[in-house]
N, C-alpha and C positions, 0 to 999 in steps of 0.2 A: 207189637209182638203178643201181650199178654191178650188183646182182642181176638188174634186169632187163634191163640189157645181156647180161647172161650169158647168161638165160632164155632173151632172143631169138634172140641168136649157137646156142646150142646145139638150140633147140625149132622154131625157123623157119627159121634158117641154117646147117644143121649142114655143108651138103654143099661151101658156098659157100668159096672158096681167100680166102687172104688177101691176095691182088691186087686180085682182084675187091672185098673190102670196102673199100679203100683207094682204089680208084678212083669207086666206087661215092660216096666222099663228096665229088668233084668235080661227079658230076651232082649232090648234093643240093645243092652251093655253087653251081651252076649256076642251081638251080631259084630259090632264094633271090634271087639276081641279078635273074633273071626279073620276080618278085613285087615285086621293089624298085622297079624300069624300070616295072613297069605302075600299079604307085601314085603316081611320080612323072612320070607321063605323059613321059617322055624317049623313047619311040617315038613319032613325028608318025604312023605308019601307025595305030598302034593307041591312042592319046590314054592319058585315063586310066582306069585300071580295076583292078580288086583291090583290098582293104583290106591298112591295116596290122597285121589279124589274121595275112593269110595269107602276112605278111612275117617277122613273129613265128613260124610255122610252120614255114616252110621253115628257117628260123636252128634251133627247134628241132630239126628232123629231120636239121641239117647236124653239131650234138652229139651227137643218138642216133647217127649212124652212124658218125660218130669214137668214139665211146663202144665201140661192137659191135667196132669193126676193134680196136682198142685190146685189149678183151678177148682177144681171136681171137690178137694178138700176142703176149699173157702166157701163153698156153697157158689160154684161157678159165678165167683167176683171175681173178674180180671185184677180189678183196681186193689181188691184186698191179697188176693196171689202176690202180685207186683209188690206190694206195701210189706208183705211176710218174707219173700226173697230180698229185698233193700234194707229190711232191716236184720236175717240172719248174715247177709254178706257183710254188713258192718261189724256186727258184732265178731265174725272170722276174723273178718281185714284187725281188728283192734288186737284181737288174742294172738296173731302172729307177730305185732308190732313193723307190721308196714304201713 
């Protein structure tokens, strides 16, 4: 996973600043939101519509982009990305006490 975060950051996104990737994962959080609202019909304008595929989609695409920005902040090291996310998930996982 963290390689093709790499892949992408450096082969699709090379030119892109690291503001931009970081902001860039609120519209993906946005889009997600979006997808949620329109499965759970919570817009009276727009009822319901979209699946819960495309809600699972956008949640994925709100990872890949944190993923990419993440890389982009390690100086595009996968391995060091990977190593900063395993060790703040531990450190979470400890402070909830599961």
């Amino acid at each position: 996973m963290w390689d093709d975060f790499a892949r992408l950051r450096t082969g699709y996104l090379p030119g892109v600043d690291e503001q931009t990737l970081i902001l860039k994962i609120a519209e993906e959080y946005g889009e997600a939101v979006q997808a949620y609202i329109g499965v759970t019909g919570q817009n009276p304008r727009k009822g319901v519509h979209g699946t819960p595929d495309d809600v699972r989609d956008e949640l994925a695409d709100v990872i890949i982009t944190a993923g990419i920005a993440l890389v982009a902040l390690t100086g595009d090291d996968p391995a060091a990305a990977r190593a900063h996310l395993e060790r703040r998930l531990r450190a979470v996982t400890e402070r909830s006490g599961v």
